[in-house]
MIDOSE-1310 file (N, C-alpha, C; in nm, 2 decimals, decimal comma, always signed):
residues 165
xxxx	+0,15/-1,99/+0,52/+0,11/-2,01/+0,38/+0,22/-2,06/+0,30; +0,20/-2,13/+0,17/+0,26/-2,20/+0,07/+0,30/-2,13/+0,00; +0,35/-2,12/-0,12/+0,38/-2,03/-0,24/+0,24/-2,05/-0,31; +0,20/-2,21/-0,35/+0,08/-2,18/-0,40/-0,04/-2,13/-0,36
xxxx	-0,06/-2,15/-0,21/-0,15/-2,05/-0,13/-0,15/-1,92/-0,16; -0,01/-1,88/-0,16/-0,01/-1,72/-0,15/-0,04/-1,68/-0,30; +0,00/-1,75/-0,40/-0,04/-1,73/-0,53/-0,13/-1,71/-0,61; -0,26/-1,85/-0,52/-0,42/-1,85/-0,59/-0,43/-1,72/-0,47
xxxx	-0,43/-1,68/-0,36/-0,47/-1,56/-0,30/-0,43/-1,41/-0,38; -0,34/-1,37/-0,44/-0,30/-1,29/-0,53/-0,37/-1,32/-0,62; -0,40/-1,37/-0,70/-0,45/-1,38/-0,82/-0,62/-1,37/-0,81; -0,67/-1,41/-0,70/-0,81/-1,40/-0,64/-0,80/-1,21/-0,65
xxxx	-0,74/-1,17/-0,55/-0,74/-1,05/-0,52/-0,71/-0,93/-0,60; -0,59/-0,98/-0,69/-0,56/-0,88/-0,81/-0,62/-0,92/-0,90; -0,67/-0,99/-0,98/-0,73/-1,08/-1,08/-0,63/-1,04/-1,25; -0,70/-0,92/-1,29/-0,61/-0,88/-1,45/-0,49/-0,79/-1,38
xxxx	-0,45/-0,78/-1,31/-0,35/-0,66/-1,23/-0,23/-0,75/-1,25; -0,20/-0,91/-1,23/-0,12/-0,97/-1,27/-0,07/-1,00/-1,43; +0,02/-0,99/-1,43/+0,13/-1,00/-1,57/+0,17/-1,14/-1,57; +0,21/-1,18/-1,48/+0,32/-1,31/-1,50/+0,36/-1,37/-1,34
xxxx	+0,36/-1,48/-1,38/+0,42/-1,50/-1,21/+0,52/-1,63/-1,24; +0,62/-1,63/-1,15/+0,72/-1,76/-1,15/+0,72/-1,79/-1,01; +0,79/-1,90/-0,99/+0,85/-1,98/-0,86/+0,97/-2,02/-0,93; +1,10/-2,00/-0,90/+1,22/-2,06/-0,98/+1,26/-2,19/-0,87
xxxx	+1,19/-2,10/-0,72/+1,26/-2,26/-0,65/+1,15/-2,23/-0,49; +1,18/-2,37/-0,46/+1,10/-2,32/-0,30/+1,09/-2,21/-0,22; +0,99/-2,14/-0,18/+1,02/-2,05/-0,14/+1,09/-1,85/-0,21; +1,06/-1,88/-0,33/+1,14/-1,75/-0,40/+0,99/-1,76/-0,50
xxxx	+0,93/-1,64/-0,52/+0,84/-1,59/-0,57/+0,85/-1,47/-0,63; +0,87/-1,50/-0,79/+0,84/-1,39/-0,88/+0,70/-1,32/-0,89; +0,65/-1,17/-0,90/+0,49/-1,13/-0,97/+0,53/-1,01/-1,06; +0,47/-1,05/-1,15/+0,50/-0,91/-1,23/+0,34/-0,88/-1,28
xxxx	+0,33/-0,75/-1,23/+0,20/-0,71/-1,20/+0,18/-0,53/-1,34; +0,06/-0,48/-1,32/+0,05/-0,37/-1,38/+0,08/-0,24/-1,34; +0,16/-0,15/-1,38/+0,20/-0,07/-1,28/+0,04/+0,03/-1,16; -0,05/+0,00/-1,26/-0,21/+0,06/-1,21/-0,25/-0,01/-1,06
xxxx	-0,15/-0,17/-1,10/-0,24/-0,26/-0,96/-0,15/-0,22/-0,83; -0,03/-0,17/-0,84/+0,11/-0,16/-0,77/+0,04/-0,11/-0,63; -0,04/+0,01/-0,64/-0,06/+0,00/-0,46/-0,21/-0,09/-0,42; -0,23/-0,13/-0,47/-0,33/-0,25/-0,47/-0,26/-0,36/-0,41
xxxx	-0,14/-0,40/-0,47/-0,14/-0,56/-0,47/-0,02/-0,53/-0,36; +0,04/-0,41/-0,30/+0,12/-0,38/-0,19/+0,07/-0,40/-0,06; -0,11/-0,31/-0,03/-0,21/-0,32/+0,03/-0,20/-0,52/+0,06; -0,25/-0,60/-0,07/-0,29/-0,72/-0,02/-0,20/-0,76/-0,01
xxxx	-0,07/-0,78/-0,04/+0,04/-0,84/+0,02/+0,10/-0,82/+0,20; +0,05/-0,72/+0,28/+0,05/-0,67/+0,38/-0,05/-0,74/+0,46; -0,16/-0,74/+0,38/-0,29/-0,80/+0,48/-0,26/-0,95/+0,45; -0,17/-1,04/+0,32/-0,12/-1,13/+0,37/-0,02/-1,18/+0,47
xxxx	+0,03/-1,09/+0,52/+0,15/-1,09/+0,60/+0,27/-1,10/+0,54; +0,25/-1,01/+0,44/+0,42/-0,97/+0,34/+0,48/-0,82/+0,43; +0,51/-0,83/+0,56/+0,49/-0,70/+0,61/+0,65/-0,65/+0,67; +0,71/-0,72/+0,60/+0,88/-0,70/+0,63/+0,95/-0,68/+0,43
xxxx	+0,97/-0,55/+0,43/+1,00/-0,53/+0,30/+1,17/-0,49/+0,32; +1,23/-0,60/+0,21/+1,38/-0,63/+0,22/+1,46/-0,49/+0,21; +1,40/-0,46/+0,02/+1,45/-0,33/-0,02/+1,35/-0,32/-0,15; +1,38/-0,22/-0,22/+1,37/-0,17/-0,31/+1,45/-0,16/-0,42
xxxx	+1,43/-0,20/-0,54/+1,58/-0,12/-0,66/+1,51/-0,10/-0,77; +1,55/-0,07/-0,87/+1,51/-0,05/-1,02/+1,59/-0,10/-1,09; +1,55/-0,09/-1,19/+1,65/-0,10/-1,31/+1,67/-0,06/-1,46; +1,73/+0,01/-1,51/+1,67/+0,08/-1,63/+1,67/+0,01/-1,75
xxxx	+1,55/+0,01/-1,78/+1,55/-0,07/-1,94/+1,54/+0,10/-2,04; +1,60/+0,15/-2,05/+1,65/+0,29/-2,20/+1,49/+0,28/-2,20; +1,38/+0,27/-2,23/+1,24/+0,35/-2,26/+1,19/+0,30/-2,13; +1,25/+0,24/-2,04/+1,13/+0,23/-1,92/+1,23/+0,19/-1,81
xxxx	+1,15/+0,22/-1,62/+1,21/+0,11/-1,52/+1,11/+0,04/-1,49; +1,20/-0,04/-1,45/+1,11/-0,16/-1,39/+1,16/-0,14/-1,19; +1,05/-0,15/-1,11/+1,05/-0,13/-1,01/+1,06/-0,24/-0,96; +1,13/-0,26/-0,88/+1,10/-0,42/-0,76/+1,10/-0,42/-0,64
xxxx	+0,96/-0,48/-0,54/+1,01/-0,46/-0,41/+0,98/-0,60/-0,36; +1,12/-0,62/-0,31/+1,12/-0,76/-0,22/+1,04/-0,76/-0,08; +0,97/-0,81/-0,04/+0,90/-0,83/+0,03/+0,98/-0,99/+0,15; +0,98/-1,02/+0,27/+0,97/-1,15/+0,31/+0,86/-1,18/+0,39
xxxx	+0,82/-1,31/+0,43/+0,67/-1,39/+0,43/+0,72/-1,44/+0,57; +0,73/-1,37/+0,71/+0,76/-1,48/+0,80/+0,96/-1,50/+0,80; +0,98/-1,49/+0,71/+1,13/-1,54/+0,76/+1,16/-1,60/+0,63; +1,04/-1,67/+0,57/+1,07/-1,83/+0,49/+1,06/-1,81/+0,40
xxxx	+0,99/-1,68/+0,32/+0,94/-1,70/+0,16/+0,97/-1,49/+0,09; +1,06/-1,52/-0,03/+1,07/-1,44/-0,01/+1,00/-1,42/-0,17; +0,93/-1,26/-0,18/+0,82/-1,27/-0,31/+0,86/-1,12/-0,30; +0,87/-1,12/-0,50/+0,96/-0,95/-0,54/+0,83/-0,89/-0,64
xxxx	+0,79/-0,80/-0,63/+0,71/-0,82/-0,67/+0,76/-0,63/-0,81; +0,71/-0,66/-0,91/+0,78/-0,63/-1,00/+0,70/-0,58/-1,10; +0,75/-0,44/-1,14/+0,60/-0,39/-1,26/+0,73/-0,27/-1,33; +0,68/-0,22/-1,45/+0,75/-0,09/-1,48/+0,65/+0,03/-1,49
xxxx	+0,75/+0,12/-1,53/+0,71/+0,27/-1,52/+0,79/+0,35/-1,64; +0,69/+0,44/-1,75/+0,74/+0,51/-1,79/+0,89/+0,61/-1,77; +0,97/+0,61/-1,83/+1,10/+0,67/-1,78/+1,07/+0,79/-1,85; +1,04/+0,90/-1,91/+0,98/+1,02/-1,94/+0,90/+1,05/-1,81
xxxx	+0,81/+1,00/-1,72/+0,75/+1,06/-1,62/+0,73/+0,94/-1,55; +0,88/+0,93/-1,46/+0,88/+0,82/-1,35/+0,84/+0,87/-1,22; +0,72/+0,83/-1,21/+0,63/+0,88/-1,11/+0,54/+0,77/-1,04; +0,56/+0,70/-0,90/+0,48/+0,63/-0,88/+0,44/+0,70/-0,75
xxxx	+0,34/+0,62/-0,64/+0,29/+0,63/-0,50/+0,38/+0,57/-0,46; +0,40/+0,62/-0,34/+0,48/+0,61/-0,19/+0,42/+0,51/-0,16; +0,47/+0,40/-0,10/+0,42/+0,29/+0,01/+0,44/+0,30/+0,15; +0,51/+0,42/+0,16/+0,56/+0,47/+0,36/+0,39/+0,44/+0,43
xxxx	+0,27/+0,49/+0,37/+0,12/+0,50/+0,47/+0,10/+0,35/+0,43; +0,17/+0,30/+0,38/+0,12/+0,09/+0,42/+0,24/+0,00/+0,47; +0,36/+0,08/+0,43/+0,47/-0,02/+0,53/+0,57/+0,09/+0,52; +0,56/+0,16/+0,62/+0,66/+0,23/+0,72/+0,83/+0,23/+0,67
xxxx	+0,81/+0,16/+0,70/+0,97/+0,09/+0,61/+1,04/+0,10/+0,50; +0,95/+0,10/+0,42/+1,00/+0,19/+0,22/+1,07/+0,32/+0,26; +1,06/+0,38/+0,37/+1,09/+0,54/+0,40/+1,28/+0,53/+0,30; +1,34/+0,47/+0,33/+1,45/+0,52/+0,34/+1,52/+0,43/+0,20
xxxx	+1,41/+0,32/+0,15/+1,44/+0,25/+0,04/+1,39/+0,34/-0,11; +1,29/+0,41/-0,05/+1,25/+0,50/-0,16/+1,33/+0,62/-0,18; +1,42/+0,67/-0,09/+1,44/+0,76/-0,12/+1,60/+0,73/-0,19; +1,68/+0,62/-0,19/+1,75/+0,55/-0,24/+1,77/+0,56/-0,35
xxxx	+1,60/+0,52/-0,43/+1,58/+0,49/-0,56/+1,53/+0,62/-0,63; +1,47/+0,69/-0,56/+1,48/+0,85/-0,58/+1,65/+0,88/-0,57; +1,72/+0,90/-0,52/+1,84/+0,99/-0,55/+1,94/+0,90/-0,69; +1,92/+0,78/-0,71/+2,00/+0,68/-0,79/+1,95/+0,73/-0,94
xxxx	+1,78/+0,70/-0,94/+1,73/+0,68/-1,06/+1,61/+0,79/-1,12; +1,58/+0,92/-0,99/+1,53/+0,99/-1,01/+1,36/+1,02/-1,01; +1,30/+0,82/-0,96/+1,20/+0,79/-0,94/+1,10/+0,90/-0,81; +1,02/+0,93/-0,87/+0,96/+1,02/-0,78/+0,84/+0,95/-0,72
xxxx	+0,85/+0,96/-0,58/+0,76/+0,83/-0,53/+0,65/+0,96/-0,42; +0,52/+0,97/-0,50/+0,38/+1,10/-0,43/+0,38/+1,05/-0,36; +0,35/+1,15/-0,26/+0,37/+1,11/-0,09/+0,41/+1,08/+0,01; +0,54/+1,08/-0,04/+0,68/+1,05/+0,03/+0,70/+1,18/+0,10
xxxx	+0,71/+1,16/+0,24/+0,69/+1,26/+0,32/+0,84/+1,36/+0,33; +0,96/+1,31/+0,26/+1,11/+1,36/+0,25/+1,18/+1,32/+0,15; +1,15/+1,33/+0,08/+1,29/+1,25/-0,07/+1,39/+1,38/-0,07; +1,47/+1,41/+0,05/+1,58/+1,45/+0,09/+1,70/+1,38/+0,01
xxxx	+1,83/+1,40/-0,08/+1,88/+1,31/-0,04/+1,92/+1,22/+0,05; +1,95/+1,07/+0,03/+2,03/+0,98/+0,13/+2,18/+0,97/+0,08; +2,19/+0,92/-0,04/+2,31/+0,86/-0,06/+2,39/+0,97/-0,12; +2,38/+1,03/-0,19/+2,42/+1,12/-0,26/+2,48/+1,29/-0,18
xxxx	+2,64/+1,31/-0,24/+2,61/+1,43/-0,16/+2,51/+1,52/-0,18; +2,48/+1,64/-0,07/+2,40/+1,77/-0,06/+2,41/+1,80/-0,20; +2,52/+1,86/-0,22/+2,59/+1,94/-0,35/+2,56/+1,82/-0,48; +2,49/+1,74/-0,47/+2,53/+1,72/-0,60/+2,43/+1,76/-0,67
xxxx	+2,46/+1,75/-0,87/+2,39/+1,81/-0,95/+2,22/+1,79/-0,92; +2,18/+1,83/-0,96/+2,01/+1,83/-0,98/+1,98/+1,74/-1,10; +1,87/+1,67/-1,12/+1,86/+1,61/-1,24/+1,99/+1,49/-1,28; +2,06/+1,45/-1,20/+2,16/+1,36/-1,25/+2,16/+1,27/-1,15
xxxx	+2,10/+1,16/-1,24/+2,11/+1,04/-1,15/+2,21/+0,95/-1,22; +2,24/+0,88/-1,10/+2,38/+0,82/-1,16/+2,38/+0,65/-1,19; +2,24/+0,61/-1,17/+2,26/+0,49/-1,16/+2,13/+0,48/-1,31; +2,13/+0,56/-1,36/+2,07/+0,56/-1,55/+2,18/+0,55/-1,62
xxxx	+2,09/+0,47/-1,70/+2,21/+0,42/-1,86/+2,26/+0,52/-1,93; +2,21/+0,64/-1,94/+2,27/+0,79/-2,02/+2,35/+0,83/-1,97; +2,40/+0,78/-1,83/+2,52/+0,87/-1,77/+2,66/+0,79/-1,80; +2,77/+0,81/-1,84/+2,90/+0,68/-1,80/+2,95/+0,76/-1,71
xxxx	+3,00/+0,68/-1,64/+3,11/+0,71/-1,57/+3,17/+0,88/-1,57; +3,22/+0,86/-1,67/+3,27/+1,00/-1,72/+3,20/+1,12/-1,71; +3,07/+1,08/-1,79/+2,99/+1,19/-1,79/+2,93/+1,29/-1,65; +2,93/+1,16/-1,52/+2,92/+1,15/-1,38/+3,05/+1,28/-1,36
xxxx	+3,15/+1,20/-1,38/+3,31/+1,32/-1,36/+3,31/+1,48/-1,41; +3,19/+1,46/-1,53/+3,25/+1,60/-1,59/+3,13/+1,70/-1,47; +3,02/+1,61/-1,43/+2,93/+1,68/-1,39/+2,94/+1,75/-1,28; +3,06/+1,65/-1,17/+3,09/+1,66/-1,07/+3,16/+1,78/-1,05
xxxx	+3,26/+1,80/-1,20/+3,37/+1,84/-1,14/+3,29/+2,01/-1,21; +3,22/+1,99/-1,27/+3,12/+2,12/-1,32/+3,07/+2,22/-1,20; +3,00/+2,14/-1,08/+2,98/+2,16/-1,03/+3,08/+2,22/-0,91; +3,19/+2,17/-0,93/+3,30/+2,22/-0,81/+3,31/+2,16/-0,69
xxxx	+3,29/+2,01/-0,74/+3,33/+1,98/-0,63/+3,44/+1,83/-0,70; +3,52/+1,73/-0,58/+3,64/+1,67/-0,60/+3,61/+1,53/-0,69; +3,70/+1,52/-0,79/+3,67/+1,40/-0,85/+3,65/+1,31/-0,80; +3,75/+1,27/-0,71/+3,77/+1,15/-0,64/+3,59/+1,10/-0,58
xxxx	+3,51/+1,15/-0,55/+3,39/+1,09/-0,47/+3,28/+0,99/-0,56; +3,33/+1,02/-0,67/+3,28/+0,95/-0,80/+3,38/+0,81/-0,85; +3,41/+0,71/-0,82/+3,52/+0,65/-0,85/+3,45/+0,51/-0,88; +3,55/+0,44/-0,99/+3,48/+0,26/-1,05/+3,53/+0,20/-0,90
x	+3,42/+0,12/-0,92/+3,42/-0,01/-0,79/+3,52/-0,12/-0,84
């Protein structure tokens, strides 16, 4: 499939679930969709053969995130597909029962940003120590650096594991 193939097929399939869509260059496909259509349009992206998902990330816009998950098409086309979520009750569905593979990307974005993803069979920490604080994600705009240090060190455990890149 084409980008424009894959595009009138999305748009057939999601119809008002779509927000916006780009192509910046061959092969790279923006969709910014409603967060209601999100396991909808995950579903038909799969039954397109979007069935290799790169990663996952967020990013915080201060009243909301915005979710993204890269997807690739074969090897050749890669399509992010992109919606937000209330940040007061960041709560979406799990994609693990449609692509297997989100397992360890969701729980990423769970320990970073605090996103709680229903049905996620372990949102164990990954990255983050055991010990660390409850409720403090470190990759939100409310935290600096600092703030990260005092929590750390509140908690009792070594400054050092918290450090600027």
């Amino acid at each position: 499939m084409e980008e424009d193939e894959i595009l009138s097929e999305l748009r057939r399939q999601l119809k008002e679930g779509i927000i916006d869509v780009k192509v910046p260059r061959k092969r790279r496909i923006f969709v910014w969709i409603r967060s209601e259509a999100f396991k909808n349009a995950i579903r038909r992206l799969k039954d397109m053969g979007f069935t290799h998902i790169s990663t996952i990330t967020a990013v915080d816009l201060k009243e909301s995130f915005e979710v993204i998950y890269h997807f690739a098409y074969k090897g050749s086309i890669e399509l992010s597909l992109r919606f937000n979520i209330p940040k007061e009750n960041p709560r979406i569905p799990t994609i693990t029962d449609v692509i297997p593979g989100a397992i360890l990307y969701e729980r990423e974005v769970h320990d970073l940003f605090g996103i709680d993803f229903i049905g996620h069979p372990d949102l164990i920490p990954l990255i983050l120590p055991e010990n660390w604080p409850r409720d403090i994600y470190p990759l939100r705009k409310e935290y600096s650096l600092e703030d990260l240090r005092g929590s750390i060190l509140k908690a009792g455990r070594d400054e050092r594991r918290v450090t600027a890149q």
